[in-house]
FIDOGU-274067 format. One record per residue (C-alpha): x, y, z; residue in one letter. Coordinates in steps of 0.02 Angstrom, whole numbers, padded with zeros to 5 digits, always signed. Last residue first. Example, Ala and Ser with C-alpha at 12.3 -4.5 7.8 and 13.67 -1.06 7.14 Angstrom:
BEGIN
+00684-00053+00357s +00615-00225+00390a 
//
This chain:
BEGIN
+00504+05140-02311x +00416+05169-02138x +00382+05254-02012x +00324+05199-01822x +00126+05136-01766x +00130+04989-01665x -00044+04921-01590x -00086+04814-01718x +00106+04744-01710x +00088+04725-01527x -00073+04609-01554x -00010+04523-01701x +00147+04480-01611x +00070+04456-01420x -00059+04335-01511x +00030+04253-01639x +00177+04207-01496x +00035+04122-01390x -00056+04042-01526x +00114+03981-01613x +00167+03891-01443x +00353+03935-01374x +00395+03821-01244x +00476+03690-01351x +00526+03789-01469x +00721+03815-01418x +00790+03612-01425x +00691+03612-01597x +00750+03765-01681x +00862+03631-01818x +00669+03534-01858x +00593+03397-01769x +00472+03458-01667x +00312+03575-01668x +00359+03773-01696x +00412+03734-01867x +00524+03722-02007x +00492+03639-02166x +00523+03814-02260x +00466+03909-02413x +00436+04048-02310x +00563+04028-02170x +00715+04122-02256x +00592+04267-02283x +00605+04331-02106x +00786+04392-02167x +00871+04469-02020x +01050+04439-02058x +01179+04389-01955x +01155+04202-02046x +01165+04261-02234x +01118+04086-02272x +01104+03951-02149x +01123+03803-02134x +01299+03765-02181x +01324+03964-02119x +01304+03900-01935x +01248+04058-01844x +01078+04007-01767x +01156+03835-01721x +01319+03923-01621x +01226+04032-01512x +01084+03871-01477x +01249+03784-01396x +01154+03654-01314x +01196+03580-01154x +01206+03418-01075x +01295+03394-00906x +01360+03207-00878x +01313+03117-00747x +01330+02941-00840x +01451+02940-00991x +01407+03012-01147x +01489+02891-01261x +01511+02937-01445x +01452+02875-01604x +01315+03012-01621x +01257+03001-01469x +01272+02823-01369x +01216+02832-01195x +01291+02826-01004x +01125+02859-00890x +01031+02998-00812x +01118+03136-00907x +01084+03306-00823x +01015+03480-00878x +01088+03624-00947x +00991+03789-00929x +00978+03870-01101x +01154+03940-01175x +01112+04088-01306x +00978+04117-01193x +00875+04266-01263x +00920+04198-01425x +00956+04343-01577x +00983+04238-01735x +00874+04076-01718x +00702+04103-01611x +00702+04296-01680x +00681+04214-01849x +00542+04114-01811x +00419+04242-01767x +00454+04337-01917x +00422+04174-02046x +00240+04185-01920x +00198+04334-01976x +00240+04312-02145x +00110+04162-02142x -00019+04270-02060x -00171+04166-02160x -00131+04026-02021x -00161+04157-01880x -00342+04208-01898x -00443+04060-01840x -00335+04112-01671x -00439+04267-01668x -00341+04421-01694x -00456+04563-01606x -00505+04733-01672x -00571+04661-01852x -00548+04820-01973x -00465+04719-02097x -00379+04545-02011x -00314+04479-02184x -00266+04619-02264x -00229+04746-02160x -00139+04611-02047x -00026+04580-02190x -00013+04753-02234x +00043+04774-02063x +00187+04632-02056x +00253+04701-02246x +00264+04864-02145x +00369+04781-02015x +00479+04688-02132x +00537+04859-02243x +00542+04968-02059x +00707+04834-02002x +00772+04904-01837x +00626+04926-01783x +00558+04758-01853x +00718+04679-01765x +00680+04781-01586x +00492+04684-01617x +00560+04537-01642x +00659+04534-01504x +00521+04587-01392x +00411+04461-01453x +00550+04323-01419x +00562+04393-01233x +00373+04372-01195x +00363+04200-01255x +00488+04135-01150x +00632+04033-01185x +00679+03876-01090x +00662+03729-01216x +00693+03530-01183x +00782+03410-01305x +00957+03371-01309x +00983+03197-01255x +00828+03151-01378x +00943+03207-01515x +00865+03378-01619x +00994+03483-01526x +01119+03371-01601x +01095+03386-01799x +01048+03567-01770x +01240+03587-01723x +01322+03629-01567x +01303+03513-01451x +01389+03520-01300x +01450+03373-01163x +01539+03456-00997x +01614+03323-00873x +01608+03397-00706x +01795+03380-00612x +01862+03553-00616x +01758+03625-00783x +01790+03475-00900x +01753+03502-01095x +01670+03386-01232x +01615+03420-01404x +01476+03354-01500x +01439+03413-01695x +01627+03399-01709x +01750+03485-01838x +01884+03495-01672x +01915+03681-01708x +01719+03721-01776x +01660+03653-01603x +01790+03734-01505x +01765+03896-01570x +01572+03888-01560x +01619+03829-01371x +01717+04011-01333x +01568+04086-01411x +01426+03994-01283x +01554+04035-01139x +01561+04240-01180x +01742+04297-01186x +01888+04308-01088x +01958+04151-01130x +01911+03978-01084x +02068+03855-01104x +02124+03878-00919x +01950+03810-00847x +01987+03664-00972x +01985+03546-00843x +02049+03645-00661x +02121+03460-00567x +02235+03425-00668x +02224+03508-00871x +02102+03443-00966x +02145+03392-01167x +02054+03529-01287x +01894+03421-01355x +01824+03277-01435x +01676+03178-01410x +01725+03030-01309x +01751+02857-01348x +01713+02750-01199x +01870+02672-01151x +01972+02497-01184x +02122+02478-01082x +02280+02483-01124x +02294+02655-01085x +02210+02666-00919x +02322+02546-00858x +02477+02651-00925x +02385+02810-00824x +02357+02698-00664x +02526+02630-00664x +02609+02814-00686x +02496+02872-00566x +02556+02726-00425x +02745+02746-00475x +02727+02955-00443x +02637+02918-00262x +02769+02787-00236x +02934+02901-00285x +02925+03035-00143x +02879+02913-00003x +03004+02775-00051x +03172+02891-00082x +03138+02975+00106x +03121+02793+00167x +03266+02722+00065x +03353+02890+00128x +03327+02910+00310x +03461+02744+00379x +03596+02853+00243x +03555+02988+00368x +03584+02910+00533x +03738+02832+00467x +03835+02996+00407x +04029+02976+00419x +04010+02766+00373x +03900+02776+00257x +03984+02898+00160x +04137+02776+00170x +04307+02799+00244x 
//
């Protein structure tokens, strides 16, 4: 006697059973191979996404803007892309992609990049002494620094700068929103992506920089870099006028008294 024959109600169940738990897997398996053969936007690179998380799983415990500096240099990309759940992610982490359109916009305030160069001039008495002997000698006895005054502060401003590259209030400024699919770089950001920059990562890349950890104001004085545009601090400067950061620098420096060496 057949199986069929002891158990009829249950071999009647299994080409149903068999077609519910095989159909979802057949229509993913389509979709993927469909996928496949077809012709997608190229990406910039990045760890593969897991279901449903992304790369959630591939971020370790460690500040975001570092984990991405370890993507970046690990995929040899300017651009790199992650998912977080279902939000496609696009980072650049070189000055070559902060200084794309895409990338542009500041968020740092004035007030924070004086106080960061002021904890560096602590921290540093030979710079901060050079910075009042500058003032000495250009400003004299004048109480107030005019704004006539600030192009004769050129070591001044080569101090201003470097708190804008190696110590970034916001290592990761606020990301903002791609209106449109683009080309960048010879990839596709698709439509709705987030855009960030990685300013962490620029201010540290040693093919730009020498001695990047360092505090070295002097890097800037035979430099093309400026507070206007296109230059590697350009997705930071935005919001950072010269006036406004001579000003609170000249004036806190004037009013600064501390050893030094």
């Amino acid at each position: 006697m057949s199986t069929t024959e002891l158990f009829p109600q249950e071999a009647d169940l299994l080409f149903p059973t068999l077609l519910i738990v095989f159909l979802p897997l057949i229509f993913l398996v389509t979709k993927r191979l469909k996928a496949s053969f077809s012709k997608s936007p190229t990406l910039p690179p990045g760890p593969f996404p897991w279901p449903i998380l992304g790369n959630i799983p591939h971020l370790k415990n460690e500040p975001l803007y570092v984990t991405l500096a370890r993507f970046a240099k690990t995929y040899g990309s300017d651009l790199i892309s992650i998912k977080l759940g279902s939000q496609l992610l696009i980072v650049g982490s070189s000055p070559a992609a902060a200084m794309e359109e895409l990338f542009s916009g500041g968020t740092d305030s004035s007030s924070s990049t004086v106080e960061w160069l002021m904890a560096e001039l602590i921290r540093n008495p030979k710079c901060m002494k050079i910075i009042r002997e500058e003032l000495e000698r250009e400003i004299g006895s004048q109480e107030m620094v005019m704004e006539c005054d600030l192009p004769k502060l050129k070591y001044l401003e080569c101090c201003l700068k470097e708190p804008l590259r190696l110590p970034p209030p916001a290592p990761l400024p606020i990301p903002h929103r791609d209106a449109e699919t683009c080309q960048v770089m010879n990839y596709t950001v698709p439509k709705n992506s987030e855009i960030l920059v990685n300013v962490w990562a620029i201010g540290r890349d040693t093919n730009h920089w020498e001695d990047p950890l360092e505090f070295k104001p002097e890097r800037f004085l035979n430099s093309s870099l400026d507070f206007k545009g296109a230059n590697a601090i350009r997705s930071r400067k935005e919001n950072l006028p010269w006036p406004t950061l001579g000003f609170q620098a000249s004036s806190s420096n004037r009013c600064f008294s501390g050893p030094f060496i």
